[in-house]
N, C-alpha and C positions, 0 to 999 in steps of 0.2 A: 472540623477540628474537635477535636474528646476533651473536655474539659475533666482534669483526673485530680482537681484540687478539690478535698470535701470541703461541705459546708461548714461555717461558720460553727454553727450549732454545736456539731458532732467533735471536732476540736475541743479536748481542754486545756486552757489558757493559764498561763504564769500571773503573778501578781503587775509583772511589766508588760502584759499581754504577749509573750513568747508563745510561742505552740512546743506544748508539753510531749517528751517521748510517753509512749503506753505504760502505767506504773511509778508514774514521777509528780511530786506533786508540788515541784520549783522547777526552775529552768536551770541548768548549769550557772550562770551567769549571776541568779540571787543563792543560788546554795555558796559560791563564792562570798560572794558578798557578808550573809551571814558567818561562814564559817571567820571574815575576817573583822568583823564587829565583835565575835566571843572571843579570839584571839586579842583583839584592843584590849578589851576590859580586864581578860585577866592580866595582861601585862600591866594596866593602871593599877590592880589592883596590889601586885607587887611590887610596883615603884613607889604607890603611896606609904605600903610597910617598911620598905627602907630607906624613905627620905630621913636624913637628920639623923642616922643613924652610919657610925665607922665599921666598913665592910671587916675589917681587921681587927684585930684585940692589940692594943699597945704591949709590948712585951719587955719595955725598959723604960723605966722613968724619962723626961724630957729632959736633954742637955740644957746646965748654964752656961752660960757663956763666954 
């Protein structure tokens, strides 16, 4: 039997220990990951600027009663 798995060595490895395609230097699996942490932050980052704040402009004084 031909053993046709290389070694260890020769292998470049992910942060999660994945085996890396030739020219990659994350795995599919953390490129997600990260692309979906920069996506979190900017959306915090836009929630935080519009908390407390009315998406609309009032455009008539408040009815009395």
């Amino acid at each position: 039997m031909i053993n046709h798995i290389r070694p260890i060595d020769d292998t470049p490895a992910c942060g999660c220990s994945a085996v890396l395609e030739e020219g990659r230097f994350a795995c599919r699996k953390c490129l997600a990951r990260e692309r979906w942490t920069r996506r979190q932050a900017a959306r915090r980052r836009t929630a935080d600027r519009r908390r407390g704040q009315v998406r609309r402009a009032r455009t008539a004084p408040p009815r009395r009663g």
